[in-house]
DOSERO-866873 format. One line per field, with one value per residue (C-alpha): chain; residue in three letters; x, y, z. Coordinates in steps of 0.001 Angstrom, whole numbers, plus 500000, padded with zeros to 6 digits. Layout:
! residues N
mol [A|...]
type [ALA|...]
u [X|...]
v [Y|...]
w [Z|...]
//
This chain:
! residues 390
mol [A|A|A|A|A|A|A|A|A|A|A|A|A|A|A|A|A|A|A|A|A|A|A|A|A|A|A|A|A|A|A|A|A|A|A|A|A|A|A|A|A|A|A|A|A|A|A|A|A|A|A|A|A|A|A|A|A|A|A|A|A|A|A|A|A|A|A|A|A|A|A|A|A|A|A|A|A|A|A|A|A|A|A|A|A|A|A|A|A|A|A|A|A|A|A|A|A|A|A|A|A|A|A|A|A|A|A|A|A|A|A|A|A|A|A|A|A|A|A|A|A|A|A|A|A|A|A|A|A|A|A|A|A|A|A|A|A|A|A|A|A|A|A|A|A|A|A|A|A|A|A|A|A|A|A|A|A|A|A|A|A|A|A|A|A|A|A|A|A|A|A|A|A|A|A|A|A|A|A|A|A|A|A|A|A|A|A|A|A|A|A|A|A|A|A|A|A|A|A|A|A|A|A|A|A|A|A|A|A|A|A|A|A|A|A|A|A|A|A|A|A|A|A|A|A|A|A|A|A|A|A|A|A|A|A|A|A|A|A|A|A|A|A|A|A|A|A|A|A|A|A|A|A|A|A|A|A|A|A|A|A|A|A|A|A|A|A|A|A|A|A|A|A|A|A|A|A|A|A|A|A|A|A|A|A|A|A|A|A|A|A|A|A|A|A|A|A|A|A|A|A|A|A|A|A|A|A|A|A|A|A|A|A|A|A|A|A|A|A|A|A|A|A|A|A|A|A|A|A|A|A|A|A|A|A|A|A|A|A|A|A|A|A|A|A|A|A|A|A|A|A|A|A|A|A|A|A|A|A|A|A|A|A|A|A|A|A|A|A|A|A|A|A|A|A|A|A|A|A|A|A|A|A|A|A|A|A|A|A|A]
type [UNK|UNK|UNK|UNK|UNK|UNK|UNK|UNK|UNK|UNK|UNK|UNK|UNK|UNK|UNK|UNK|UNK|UNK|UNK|UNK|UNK|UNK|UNK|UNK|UNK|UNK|UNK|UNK|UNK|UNK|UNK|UNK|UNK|UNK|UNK|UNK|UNK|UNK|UNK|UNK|UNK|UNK|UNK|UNK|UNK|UNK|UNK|UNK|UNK|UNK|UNK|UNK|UNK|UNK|UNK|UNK|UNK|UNK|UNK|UNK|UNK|UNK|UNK|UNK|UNK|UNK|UNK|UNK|UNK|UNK|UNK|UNK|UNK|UNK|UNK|UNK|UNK|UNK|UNK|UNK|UNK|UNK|UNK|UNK|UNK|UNK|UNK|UNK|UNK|UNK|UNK|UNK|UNK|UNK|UNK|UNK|UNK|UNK|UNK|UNK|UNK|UNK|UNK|UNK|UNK|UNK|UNK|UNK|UNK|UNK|UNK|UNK|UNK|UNK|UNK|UNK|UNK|UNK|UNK|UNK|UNK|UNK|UNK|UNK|UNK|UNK|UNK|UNK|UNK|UNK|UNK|UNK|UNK|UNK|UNK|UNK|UNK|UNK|UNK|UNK|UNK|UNK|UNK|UNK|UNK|UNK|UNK|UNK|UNK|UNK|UNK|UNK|UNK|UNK|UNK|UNK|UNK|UNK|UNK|UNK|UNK|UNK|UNK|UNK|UNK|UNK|UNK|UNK|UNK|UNK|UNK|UNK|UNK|UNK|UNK|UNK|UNK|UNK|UNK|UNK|UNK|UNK|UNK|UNK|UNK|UNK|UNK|UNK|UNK|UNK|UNK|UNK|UNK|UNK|UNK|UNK|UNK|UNK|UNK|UNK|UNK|UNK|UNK|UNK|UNK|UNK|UNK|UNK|UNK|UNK|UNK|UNK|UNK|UNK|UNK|UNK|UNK|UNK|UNK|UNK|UNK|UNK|UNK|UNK|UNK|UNK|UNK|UNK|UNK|UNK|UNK|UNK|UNK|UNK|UNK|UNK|UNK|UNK|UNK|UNK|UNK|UNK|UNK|UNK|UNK|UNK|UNK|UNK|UNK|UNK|UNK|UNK|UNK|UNK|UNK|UNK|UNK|UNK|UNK|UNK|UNK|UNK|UNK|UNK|UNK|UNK|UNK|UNK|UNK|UNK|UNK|UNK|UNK|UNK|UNK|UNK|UNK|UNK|UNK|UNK|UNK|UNK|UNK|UNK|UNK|UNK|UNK|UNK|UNK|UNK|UNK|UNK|UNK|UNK|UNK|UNK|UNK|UNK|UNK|UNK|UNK|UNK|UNK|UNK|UNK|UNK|UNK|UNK|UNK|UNK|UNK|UNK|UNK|UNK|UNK|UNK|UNK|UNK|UNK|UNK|UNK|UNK|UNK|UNK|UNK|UNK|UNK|UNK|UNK|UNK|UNK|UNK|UNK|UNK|UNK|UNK|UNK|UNK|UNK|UNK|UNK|UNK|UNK|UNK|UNK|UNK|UNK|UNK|UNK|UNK|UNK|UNK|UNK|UNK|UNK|UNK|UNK|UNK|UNK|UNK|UNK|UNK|UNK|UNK|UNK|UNK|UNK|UNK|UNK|UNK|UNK|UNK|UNK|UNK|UNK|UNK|UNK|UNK|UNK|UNK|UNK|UNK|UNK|UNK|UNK|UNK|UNK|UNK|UNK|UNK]
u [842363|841122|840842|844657|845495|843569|845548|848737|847902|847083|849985|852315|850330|850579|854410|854812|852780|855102|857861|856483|855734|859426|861164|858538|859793|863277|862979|861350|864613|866976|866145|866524|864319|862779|862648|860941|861801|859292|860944|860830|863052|862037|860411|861184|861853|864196|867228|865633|865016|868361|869913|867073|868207|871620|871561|869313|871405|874764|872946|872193|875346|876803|874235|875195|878883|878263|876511|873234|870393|870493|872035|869595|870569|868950|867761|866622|864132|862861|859836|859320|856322|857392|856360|853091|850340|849011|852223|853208|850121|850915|854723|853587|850868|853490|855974|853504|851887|854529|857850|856584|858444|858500|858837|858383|860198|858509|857944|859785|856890|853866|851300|852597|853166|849363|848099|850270|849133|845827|847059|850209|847101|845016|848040|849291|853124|855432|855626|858385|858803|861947|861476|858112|857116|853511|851883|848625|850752|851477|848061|846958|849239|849207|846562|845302|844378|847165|848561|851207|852451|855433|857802|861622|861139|860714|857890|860125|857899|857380|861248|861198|858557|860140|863513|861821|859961|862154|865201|864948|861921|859662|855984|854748|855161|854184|854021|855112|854813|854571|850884|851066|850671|854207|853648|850421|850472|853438|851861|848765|850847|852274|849384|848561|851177|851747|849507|851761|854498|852397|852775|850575|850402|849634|849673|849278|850132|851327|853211|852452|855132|857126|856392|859175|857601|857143|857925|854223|853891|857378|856401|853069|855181|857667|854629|853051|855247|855632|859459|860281|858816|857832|857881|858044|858839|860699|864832|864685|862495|864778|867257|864322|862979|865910|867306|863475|863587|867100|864958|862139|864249|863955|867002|868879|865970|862986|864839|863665|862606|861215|862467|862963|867242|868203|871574|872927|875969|874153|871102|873594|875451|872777|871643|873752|872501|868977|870261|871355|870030|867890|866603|866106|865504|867307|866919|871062|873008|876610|878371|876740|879720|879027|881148|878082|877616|880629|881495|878495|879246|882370|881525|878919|881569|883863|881085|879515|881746|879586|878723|875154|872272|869358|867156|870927|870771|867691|867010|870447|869510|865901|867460|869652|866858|864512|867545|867878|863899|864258|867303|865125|861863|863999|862707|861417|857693|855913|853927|856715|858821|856413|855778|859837|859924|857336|859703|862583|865826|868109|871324|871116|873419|871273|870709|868484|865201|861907|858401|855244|852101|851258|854501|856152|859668|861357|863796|866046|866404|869529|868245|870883|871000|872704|875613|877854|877206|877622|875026|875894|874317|872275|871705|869444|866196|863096|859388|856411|853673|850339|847832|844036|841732|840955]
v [895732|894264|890774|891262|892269|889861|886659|888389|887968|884668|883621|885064|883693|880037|881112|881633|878352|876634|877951|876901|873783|873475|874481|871924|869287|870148|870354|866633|864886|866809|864464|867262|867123|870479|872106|875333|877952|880349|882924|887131|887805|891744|893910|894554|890440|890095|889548|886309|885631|886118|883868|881071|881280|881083|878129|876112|876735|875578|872299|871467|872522|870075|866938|867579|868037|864339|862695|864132|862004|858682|859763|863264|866491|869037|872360|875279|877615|880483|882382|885953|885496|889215|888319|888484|885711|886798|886994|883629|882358|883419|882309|879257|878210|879606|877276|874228|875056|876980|875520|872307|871586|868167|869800|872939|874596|877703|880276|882387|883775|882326|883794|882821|879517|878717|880455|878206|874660|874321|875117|872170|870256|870498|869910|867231|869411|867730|871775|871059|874484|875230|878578|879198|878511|878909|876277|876373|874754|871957|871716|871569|869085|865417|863741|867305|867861|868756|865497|867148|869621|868734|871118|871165|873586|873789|875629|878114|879505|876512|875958|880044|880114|876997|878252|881684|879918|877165|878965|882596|881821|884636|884275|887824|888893|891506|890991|893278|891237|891919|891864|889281|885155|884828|887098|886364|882575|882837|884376|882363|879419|880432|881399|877760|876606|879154|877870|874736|877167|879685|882284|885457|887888|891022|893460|892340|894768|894072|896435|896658|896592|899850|901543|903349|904571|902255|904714|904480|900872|900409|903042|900914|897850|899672|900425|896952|894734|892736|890577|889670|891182|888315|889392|887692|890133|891953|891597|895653|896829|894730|897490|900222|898766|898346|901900|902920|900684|902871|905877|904861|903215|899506|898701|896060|895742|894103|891275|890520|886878|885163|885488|888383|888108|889690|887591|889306|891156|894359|894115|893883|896851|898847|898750|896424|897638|896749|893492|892003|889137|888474|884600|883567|880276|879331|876469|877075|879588|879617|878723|875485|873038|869959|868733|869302|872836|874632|872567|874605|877431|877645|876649|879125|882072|881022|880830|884289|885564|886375|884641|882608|883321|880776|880812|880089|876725|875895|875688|874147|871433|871113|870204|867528|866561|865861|864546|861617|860713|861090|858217|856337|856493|855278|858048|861096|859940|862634|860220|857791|860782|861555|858228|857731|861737|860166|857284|858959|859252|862102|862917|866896|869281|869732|865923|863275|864046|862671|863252|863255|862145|865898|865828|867904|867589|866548|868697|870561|873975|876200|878554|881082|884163|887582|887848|890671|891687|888017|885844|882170|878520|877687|874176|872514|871752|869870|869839|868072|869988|869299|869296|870301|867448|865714]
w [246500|249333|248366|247323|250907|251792|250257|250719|254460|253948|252325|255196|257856|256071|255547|259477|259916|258072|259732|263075|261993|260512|263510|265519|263073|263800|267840|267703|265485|268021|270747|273444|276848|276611|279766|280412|283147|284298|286521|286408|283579|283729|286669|290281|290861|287678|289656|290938|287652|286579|289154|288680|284883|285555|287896|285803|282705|284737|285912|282021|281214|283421|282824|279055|279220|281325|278228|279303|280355|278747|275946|275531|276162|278356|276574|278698|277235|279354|280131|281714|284381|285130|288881|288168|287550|284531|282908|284323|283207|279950|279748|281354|278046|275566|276630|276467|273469|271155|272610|273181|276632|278608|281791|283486|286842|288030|289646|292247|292963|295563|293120|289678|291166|292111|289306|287067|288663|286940|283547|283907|285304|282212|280228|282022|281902|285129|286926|289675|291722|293091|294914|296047|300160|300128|302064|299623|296885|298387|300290|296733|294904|294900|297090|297708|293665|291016|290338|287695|290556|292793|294798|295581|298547|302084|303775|306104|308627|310785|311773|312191|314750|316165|316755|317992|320616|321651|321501|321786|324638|322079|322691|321869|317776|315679|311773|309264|305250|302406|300788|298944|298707|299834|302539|303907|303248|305625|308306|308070|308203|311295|313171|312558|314739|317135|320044|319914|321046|323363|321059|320080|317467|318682|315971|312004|309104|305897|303347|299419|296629|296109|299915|301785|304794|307805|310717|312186|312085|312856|316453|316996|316870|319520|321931|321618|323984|320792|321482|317738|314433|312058|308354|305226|302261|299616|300132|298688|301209|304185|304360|303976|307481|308865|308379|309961|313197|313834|313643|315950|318628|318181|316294|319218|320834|318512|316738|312672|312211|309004|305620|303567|302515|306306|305911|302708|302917|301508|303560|307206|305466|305827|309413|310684|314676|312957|311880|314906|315853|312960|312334|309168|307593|304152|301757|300880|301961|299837|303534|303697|304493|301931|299147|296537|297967|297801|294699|293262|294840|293021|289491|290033|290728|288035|285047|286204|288472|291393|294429|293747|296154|297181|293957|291308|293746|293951|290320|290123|292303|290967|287356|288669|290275|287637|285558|288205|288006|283884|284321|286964|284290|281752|279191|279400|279346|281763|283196|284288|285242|287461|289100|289168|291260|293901|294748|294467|296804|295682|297650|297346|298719|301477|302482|301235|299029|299036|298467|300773|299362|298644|296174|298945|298863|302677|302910|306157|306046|307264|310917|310953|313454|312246|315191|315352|311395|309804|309688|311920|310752|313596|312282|309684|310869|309407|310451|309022|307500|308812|306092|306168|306386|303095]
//
């Protein structure tokens, strides 16, 4: 009986080997670029996910319905990082090794994102992030180690504290982020520059996923003699805070600078006094006055039929992106694609892109300041990252 059992497993395992191997044989003659997307599909993050998805998928859409690239189209298969490393880690090796991508853009997440470089490294899988602003990526890529890692995204706190010091005339800051890479990546980052700008921190506490109650920090922060609150977090714990610096008296007094969604309709909605005068600094915002942009903007709308938020364009962009260095390779060789993305000049929404040699994309961002409940482009602004010393 058992030996039965036994070779009846065997033959179904061989069976689903064959199938794999089938559907393997079948990816290869359909001349697609396989391109993998590691984002949150499920969990507290999924709606980044879903809007990283969706932009992606409307970039290929387009670059196919064009002839794709150089004759190839573009397929998009997804993985579910959940928001969390291990998961992405996971999602990330699946896609390599059962899907058999060319390319990979990932994550939204800081974490996922530096958790996924070494095993794109050891594959030697092109992983082009789109979304995540931890400094430690890029520190890491290029000259600094991961020679298969680039990234499409600016690192925001720099032109924050800049536009904080220089024009709000803010030298005293309090931080409130969230406990995480992102977070405290951000803040580290900052206190990196801040002596440039006579700036200091004095108080430092950072909030985990899922808490509601601020109201003691949020008093300490009051009695400090702190002039701006610096925090880098979760866009569904924004209005949370918000609602609580009403309560404790510094709502129009203590602005919010950083990154954390403060210029969303929803989030000014619900504390709009809060709001007020909030800076924030944003790859793309859907106002962004260029051709590209609000040609996006509306595609975007009329396939989905809601307005798209940073992370749809991002991944939107990133795909064209990587299209152009495929055409300037000539094929979709990763190693080629990769020399052709460190040389290459691509006319994004946004303005011109290029690559340091830490595969760090140059890139403005949008400084906007929340004034009387909308939120009002400041300007794009660019700054050079200073790496550690080799």
């Amino acid at each position: 009986m058992t030996h039965k059992l036994d070779r009846r497993a065997f033959c179904i395992a061989m069976g689903l080997i064959g199938l794999r191997a089938a559907s393997t044989d079948a990816r290869a003659e359909d001349g697609a670029i396989r391109l993998g997307i590691v984002a949150p599909m499920s969990g507290p993050n999924s709606r980044y996910g879903s809007f990283s998805l969706r932009g992606a998928q409307l970039a290929a859409e387009e670059i196919n319905n064009s002839g794709g690239v150089g004759g190839r189209k573009i397929t998009i298969i997804s993985g579910d990082s959940q928001g969390t490393p291990v998961e992405g880690v996971s999602a990330t090796r699946r896609l390599i090794d059962l899907d058999k991508v060319d390319f990979i853009i990932g994550d939204v997440s800081s974490s996922v994102t530096l958790a996924m470089q070494p095993v794109a490294e050891d594959a030697g899988v092109l992983l082009l992030n789109a979304a995540s602003s931890n400094p430690k990526i890029t520190y890491g890529a290029g000259v600094g180690g991961f020679k298969w890692t680039f990234r499409n995204y600016p690192t925001d706190a720099l032109v924050v504290i800049q536009y904080a010091a220089e024009k709000r005339g803010f030298t005293k800051f309090a931080v409130l982020s969230v406990d995480t890479d992102y977070g405290r990546a951000a803040i580290e980052f900052t206190k990196k520059y801040l002596p440039g700008f006579k700036g200091e921190i004095l108080t430092e506490d950072y909030y985990k996923e899922g808490e509601v109650d601020f109201r003691s920090v949020l008093a300490k922060i009051r009695d400090s003699g702190a002039q701006a609150i610096i925090m880098y977090g979760l866009a569904d714990t924004t209005p949370i805070i918000a609602r609580q610096m009403i309560e404790v008296g510094l709502a129009g007094k203590i602005p919010l600078i950083g990154n954390a969604e403060f210029n969303t309709e929803t989030t000014i909605k619900a504390a709009p006094k809060a709001l007020e005068g909030a800076v924030e600094a944003a790859a793309w915002l859907p106002a962004w006055d260029s051709p590209k942009s609000l040609a996006f903007v509306e595609k975007f709308k009329a396939k989905y039929h809601e307005t798209p938020n940073n992370h749809a364009y991002v991944h939107w962009e990133t795909v064209h992106l990587l299209a152009k260095a495929i055409e300037a390779a000539g094929s979709a060789d990763r190693a080629k694609v990769r020399d052709a993305l460190s040389k290459i000049k691509y006319d994004s929404a946004m303005g011109e892109v290029t690559f340091d040699d830490h595969n760090q994309a140059r890139l403005p961002m949008i400084l906007l300041q929340i004034e009387n409940g909308k939120p009002a482009i400041k300007g794009a602004y660019s700054a050079e990252i200073k790496y550690p010393a080799k």
